[in-house]
C-alpha positions in Angstrom: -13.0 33.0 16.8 -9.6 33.8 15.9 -8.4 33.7 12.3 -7.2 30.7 10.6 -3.2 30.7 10.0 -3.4 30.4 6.0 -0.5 28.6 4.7 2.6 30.6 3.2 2.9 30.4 -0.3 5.4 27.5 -0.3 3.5 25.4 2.0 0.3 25.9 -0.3 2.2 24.9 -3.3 3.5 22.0 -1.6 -0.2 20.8 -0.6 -1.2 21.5 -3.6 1.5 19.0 -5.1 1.5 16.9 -2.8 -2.3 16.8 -3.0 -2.5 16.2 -7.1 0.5 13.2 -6.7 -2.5 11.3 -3.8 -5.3 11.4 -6.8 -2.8 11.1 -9.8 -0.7 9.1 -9.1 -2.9 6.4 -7.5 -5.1 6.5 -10.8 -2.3 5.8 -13.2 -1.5 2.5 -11.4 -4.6 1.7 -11.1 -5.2 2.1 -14.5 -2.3 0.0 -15.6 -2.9 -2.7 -13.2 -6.7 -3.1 -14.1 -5.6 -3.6 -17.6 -3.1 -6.3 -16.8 -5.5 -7.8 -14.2 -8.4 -6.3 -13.8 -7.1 -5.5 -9.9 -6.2 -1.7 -8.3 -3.2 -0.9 -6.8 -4.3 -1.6 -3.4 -5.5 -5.2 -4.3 -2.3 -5.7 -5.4 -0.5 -4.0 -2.6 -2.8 -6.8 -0.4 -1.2 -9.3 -2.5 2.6 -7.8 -2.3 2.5 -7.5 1.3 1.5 -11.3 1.7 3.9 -12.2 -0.7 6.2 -10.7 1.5 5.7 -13.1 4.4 7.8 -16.1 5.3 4.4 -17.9 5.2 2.9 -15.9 2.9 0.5 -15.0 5.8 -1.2 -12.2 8.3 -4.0 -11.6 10.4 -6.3 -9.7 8.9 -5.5 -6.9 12.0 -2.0 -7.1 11.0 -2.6 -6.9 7.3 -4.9 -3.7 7.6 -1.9 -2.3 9.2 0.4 -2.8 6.7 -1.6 -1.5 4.2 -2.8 1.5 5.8 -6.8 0.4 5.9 -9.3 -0.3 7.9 -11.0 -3.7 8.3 -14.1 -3.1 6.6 -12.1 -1.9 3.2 -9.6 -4.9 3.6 -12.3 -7.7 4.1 -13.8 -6.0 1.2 -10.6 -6.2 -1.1 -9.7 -9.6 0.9 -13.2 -11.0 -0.7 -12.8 -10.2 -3.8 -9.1 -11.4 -4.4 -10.5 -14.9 -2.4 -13.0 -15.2 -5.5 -9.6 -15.0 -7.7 -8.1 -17.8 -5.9 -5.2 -15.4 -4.8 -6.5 -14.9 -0.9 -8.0 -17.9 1.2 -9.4 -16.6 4.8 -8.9 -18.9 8.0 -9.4 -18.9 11.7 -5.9 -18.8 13.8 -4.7 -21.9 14.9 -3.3 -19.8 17.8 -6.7 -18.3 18.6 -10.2 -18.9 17.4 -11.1 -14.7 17.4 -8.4 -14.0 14.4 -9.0 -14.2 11.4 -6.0 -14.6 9.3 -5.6 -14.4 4.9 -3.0 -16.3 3.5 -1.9 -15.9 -0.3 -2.7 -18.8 -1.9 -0.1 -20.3 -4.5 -2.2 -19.0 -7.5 -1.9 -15.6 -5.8 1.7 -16.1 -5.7 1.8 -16.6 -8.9 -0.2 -13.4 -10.1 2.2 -11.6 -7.6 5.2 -12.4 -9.7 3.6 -12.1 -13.0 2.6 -8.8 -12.2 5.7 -7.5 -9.9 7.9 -6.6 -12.8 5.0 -4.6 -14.8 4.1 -2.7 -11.3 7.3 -1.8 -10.3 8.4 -0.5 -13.9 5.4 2.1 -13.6 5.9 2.7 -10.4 9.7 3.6 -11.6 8.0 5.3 -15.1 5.5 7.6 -12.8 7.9 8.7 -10.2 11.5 7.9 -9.8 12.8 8.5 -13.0 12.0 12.7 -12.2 13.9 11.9 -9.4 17.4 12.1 -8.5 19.1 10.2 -5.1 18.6 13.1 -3.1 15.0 13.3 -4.0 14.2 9.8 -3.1 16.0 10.3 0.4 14.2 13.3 0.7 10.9 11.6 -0.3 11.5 9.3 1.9 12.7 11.5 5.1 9.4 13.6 4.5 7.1 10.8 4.2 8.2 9.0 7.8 8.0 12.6 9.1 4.1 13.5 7.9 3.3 9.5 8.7 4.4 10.3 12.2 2.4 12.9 12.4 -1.1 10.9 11.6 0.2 7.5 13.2 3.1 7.7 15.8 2.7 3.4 15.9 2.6 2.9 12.3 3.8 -0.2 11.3 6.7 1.6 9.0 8.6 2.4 12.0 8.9 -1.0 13.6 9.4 -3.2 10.0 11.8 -1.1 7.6 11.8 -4.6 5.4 8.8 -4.2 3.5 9.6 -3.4 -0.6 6.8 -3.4 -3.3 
């Protein structure tokens, strides 16, 4: 067996801070949003991204892309916000094997209430240490290590998603 290629010492203290940002970060909105609303960050990132349809709508398929899941943690999520009100599931009118969740207007509702709150952490917890060139940076480095995991991701085809 031939020996691993360790990372440099740059590349390891990019992991590393790259690595305490994925569990951080993540934790601090959750936190905020579960006192607000008793909801994580991705239930509300489930609830932004159907805001963000003209119909307030997506197969379930199509949702999981969006939000970077799998089916089985969506329907999970997808419950729990239909026992808020927020979600309602249905069957395509298109076709019978889809499944599609549709924010209802209640959901709407705790979308916009809780937008303003979300975003100003989100700006709190990360952009304000960051300058314009950091954010295109961000950005630029992000698409490149998503391409990596998931040439077809849904970022590369709609550039019109905001949260």
């Amino acid at each position: 067996m031939s020996e691993p290629q360790w990372l440099t010492a740059e590349e390891r203290r990019a992991w590393l801070a790259l690595w305490a940002v994925f569990f951080k970060l993540p934790g601090m909105l959750d936190s905020e949003l579960n006192r607000l609303a008793k909801i994580t960050v991705f239930d509300y990132h489930v609830l932004a991204i159907l805001s963000e349809q003209p119909d307030r709508r997506l197969s379930m398929s199509d949702l999981a892309a969006k939000t970077s899941s799998s089916l089985s943690r969506l329907s999970h999520v997808v419950k729990k916000l239909e026992g808020r009100e927020w979600v309602a599931r249905c069957t395509s009118t298109v076709d019978a094997r889809v499944t599609v969740a549709s924010l209802t207007d209640e959901g709407y509702r705790a979308v916009q209430d809780l937008a303003p709150p979300h975003v100003a952490s989100a700006r709190r917890l990360m952009f304000d240490q960051l300058d314009d060139d950091d954010v295109a940076d961000l950005a630029r480095v992000g698409r490149k290590i998503i391409a990596g995991l998931d040439a077809n991701h849904w970022i590369f085809r709609d550039e019109g998603v905001r949260e």
